[in-house]
N, C-alpha and C positions, 0 to 999 in steps of 0.2 A: 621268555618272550611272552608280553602280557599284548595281546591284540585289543585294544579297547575302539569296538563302534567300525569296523572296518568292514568293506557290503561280506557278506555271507562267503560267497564264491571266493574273492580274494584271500581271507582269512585263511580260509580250509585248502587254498592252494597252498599256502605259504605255511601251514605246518603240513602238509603231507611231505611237503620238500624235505622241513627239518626233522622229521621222525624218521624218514629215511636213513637221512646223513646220519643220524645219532643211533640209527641201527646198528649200520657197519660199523660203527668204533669212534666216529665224532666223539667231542667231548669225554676224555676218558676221566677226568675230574669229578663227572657227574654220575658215572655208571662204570660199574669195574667185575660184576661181579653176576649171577646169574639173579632176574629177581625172586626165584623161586617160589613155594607156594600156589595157592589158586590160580587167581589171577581171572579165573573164564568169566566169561559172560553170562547174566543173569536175567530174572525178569522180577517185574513189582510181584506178581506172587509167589517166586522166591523167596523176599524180603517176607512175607508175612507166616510161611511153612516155618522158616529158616527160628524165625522169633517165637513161636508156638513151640515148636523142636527143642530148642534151645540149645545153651552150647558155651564155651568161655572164648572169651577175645581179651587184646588186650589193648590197652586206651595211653597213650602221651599226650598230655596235658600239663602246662603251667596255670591253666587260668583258676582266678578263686572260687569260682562257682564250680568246679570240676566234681571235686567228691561229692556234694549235695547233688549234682545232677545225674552222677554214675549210680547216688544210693535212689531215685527217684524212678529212675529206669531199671530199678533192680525190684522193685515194689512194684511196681506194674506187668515186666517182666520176670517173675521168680526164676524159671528155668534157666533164666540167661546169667551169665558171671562176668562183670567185667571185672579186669584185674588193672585198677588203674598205677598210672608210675608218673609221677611227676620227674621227666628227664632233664630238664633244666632248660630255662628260658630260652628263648629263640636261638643265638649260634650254638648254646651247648648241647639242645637239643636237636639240632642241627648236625652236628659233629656225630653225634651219637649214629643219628639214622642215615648219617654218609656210608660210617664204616660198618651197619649193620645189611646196606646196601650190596657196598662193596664185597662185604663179605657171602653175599648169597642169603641169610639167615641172620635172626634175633629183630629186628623191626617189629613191630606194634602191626594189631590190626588196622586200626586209627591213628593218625597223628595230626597231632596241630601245628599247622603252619600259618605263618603270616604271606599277608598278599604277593609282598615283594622276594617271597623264597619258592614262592610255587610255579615258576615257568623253569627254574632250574631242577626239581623235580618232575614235574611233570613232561617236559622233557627228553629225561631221562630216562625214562620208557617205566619209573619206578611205583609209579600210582595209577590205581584202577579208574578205566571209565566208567563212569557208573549210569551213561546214557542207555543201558539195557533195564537198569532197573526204574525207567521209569523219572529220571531225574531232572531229564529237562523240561520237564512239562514245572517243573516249579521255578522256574524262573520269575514268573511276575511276583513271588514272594519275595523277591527281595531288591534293594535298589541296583540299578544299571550298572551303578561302579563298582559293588561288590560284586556282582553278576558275575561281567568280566572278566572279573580276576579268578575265576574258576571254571570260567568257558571258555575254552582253545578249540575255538572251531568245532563245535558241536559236538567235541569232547567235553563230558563236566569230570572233571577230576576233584572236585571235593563241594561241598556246602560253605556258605559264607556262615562268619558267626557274630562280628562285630562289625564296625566300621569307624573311619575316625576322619569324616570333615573337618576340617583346621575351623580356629576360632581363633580371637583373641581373649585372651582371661586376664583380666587386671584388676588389681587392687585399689579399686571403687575410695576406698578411705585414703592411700595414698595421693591419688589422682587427686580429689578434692581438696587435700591439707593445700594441695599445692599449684591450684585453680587449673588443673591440666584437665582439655578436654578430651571425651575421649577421639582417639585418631581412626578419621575413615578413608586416609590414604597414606603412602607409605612414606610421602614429604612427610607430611603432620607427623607419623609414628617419629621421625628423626627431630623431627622441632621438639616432640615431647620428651622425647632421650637427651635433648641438648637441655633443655628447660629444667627438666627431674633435679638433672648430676651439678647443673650449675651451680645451683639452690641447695644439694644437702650431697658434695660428695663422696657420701657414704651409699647414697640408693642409683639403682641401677633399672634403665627401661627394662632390662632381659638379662639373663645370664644365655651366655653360649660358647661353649669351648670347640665346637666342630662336632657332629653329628651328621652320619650318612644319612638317616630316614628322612632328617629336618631339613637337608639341601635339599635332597630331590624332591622334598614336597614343596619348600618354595620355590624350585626352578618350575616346576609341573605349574605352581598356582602362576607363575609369570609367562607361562605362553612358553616353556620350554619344551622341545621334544629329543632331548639329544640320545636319547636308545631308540634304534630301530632295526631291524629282523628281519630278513626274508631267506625263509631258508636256512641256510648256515653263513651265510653274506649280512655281516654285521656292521652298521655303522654307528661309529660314538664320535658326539660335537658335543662335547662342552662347552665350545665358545659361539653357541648359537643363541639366536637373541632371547631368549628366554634365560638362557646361563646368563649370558652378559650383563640381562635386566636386574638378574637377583643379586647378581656377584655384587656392581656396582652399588646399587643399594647398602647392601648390607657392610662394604668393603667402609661408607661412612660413618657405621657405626663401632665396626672393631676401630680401624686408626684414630677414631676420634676420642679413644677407649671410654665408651658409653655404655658397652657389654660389660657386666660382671663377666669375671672367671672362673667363679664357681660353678665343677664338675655337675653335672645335672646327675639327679638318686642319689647324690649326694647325701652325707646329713648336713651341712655347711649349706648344701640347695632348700631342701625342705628347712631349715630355718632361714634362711632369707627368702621363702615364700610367705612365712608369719611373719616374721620382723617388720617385712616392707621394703625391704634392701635389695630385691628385687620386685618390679613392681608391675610386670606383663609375662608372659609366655603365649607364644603364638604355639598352636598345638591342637592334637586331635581333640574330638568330643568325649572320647573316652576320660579326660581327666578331672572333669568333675568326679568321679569317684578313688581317684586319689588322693586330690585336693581333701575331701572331708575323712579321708580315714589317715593321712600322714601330715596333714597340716591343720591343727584344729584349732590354732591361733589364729588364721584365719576367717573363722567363722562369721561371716555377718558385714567381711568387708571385703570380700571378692566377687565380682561382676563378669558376666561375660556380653562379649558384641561379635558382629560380624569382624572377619579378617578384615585389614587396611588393603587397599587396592592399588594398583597404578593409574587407572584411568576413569575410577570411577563405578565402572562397572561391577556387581556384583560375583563375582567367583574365589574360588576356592577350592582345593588338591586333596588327596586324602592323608593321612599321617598315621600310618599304623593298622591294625586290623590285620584279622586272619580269617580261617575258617579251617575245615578240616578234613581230610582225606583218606582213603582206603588204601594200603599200600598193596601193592601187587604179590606181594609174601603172606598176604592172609591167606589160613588156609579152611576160613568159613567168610566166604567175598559177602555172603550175601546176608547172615548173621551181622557182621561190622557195616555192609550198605544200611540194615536197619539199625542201628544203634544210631548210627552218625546222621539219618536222616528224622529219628526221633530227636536228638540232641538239639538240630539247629533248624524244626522246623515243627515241632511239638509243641504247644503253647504251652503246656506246664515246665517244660525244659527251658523254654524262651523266660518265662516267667522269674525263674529263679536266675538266670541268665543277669537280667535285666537289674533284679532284687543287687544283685553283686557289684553293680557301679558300672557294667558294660554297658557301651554304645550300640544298639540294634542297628540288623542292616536289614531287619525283614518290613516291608511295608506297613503289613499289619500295621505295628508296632511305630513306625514312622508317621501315620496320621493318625493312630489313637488317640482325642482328645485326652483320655486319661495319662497320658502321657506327656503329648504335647503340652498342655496347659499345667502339667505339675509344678506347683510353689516347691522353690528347692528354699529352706529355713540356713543351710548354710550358705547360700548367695544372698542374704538375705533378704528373702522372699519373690525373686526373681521368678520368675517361668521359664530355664535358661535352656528349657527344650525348643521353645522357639524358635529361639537364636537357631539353634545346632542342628534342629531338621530340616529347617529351612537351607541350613548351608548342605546338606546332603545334594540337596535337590539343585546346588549351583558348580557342583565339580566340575572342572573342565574336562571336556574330553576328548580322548587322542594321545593319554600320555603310556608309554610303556617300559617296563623293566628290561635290564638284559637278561639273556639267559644263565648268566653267571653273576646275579646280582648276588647273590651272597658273598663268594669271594671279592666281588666288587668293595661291598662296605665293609670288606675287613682289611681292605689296605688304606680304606678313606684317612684314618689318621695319620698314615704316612706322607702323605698328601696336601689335601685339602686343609687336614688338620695343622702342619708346620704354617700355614700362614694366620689360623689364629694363634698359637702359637708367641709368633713372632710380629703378630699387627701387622700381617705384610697382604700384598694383593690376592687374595681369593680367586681370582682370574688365571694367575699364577699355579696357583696350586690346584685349581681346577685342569688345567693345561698336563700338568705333571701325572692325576691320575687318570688323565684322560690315556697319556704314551701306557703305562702301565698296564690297562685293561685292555689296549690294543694287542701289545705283548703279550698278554697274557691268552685271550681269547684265539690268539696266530697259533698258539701254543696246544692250545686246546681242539685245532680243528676246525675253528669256525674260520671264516676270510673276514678280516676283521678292518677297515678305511684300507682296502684293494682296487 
């Protein structure tokens, strides 16, 4: 349950309901097991004994900055040990810290989660607050939508670390071969997919095979709200106007087959992002630093713009991003509260952070002109920070997860997925895992469209 902007009182009513429920045995998917270790309550001068003292923790992380940051904080901190582990990308590291959950013991001091996994954690009674040490006073460090997603009701349950405003990214060279301009609304985006494929069909406006994070960012960018929370009283509408808006949309470019099919991380992907064979990707800000370390053909003819709109209007949803959290199994809470608020609030941590192709959610960093105004030589010579912070600042808001979004996007290709699949209605297959989550979530505890 991600509360995003809701008045103060409301919020803090609506999870003391759901911490209760999820006390007595709610949700047994999310919590099975005791979460032992620390766990207490702390203070900022905790965090600063605890760091002086020193001590070992232990750190999950897939991101590329992780070992340079862990040895940065160990240089400055000598006494302290992190033992970092890269446990595998988001569901496998996920999986990991379920059943290290469940099982009472082996959980990380620190783990890295992304936005859309942290109300299923958190919860789950399985991650420390860290509103004792001092934590929410740094909220103006960072932007509102990451905020958020780490604030459940004046609980903070972890720091934010990234962020991923959607953009459009296109191929500036292909666009041109083929007088296409660029599209500020999501007609035009469909005129220039009809336009592209007519003219060479071999190139594609976008590849998309079905992707949970990429639906629910474009239902969120189109005025959807179809997850909402109160308590353990859960409703899901998919077919609310914001679904509808994107479904439709989007349902004319699969049937019209104007999508490539190529698997996205693909290597098939990443070569028709050089080629030209695919020639956009709607998607967070974080991928300019994909783009120039996995696609270097590339280089010099990729562009980025504002997302295409419905109305005109300027907005835009998030796609991706994490940050990270103290699990309630630590057994130095306050040792891991200062690592993890050195990490994602340290300028030298930030720094190196940022060095690695990450998308900042810290302010700071969000109007640093050195920043903002940086010539990217792989876009050739864009300032494509512009673009990307400015779309920060036009997220919509109101949008939220459920509290079981993780098992949520792991049945999406059952789903959602058979209608790219088979070119068929999106609305359809929206519909399908809509019954699913319903089932699923009755199953779980929660009262789920009762």
């Amino acid at each position: 349950m991600t509360f995003i902007r809701k008045s103060t009182a409301a919020r803090r009513a609506v999870f003391a309901v759901a911490a209760t429920a999820l006390s007595v045995g709610a949700l047994t998917a999310c919590s099975g097991g005791t979460t032992g270790g620390g766990g207490a309550a702390g203070s900022a001068d905790d965090i600063e004994k605890a760091l002086e003292s020193g001590g070992e923790i232990t750190y999950w992380s897939w991101t590329p900055s992780a070992e340079a940051q862990v040895a940065a904080f160990q240089k400055k901190y000598p006494n302290v040990k992190v033992n970092y582990v890269n446990a595998g990308t988001n569901k496998d590291e996920y999986a990991k810290l379920q059943n290290a959950i469940k099982a009472g013991s082996g959980a990380p001091d620190v783990v890295q989660i992304e936005y859309y996994a942290f109300p299923q954690f958190a919860l789950s009674d399985s991650l420390l607050d860290l509103s004792s040490y001092g934590f929410a006073d740094l909220e103006g460090d960072y932007s509102s939508g990451t905020w958020n997603s780490v604030d459940f009701d004046g609980r903070i349950y972890g720091l934010p670390q990234d962020s991923g405003p959607m953009a459009l990214f296109y191929n500036k060279a292909v666009f041109d071969q083929f007088g296409i301009a660029v599209p500020t609304t999501w007609d035009q985006y469909y005129a220039a997919a009809q336009k592209l494929h007519a003219a060479d069909p071999t190139k594609f406006i976008t590849a998309d095979t079905g992707d949970a994070g990429f639906t629910t960012s474009m239902i969120w960018q189109a005025g959807g709200t179809p997850f909402t929370t109160s308590g353990t009283d859960v409703t899901i509408d998919l077919q609310d106007d914001g679904s509808k808006t994107f479904a439709d949309n989007w349902n004319r470019l699969i049937e019209g087959g104007l999508i490539s099919d190529t698997p996205s991380w693909s290597d098939e992907w990443f070569k028709g992002l050089g080629d030209g064979s695919i020639a956009s990707l709607v998607i967070g800000a974080w991928m300019p630093g994909v783009l120039e370390s996995s696609v270097p053909d590339g280089a010099g003819k990729w562009a980025v713009a504002p997302i295409p709109t419905y109305d005109g209007k300027a907005v835009t949803a998030e796609n991706g991003g994490g940050g990270q959290a103290v699990t309630k199994q630590s057994k130095n809470p306050a040792l891991a509260a200062g690592f993890l608020k050195w990490l994602n609030n340290d300028p030298e941590s930030l720094k190196i952070f940022a060095e690695s192709g990450g998308f900042p959610s810290t302010t700071a960093q969000l109007n640093d002109p050195a920043f903002v105004d940086q010539a990217s030589d792989y876009f050739g010579g864009q300032q494509i920070n512009q673009v990307l912070t400015q779309a920060s600042s036009e997220v919509r808001e109101g949008w939220s997860y459920l509290p079981y979004q993780v098992y949520a996007n792991s049945i999406f290709n059952d789903t959602v997925g058979q209608a790219y699949a088979t070119k068929g209605d999106l609305n359809a297959g929206l519909t399908a895992w809509q019954d699913q989550l319903v089932q699923y979530g009755n199953d779980q505890g929660f009262s789920v469209n009762k």
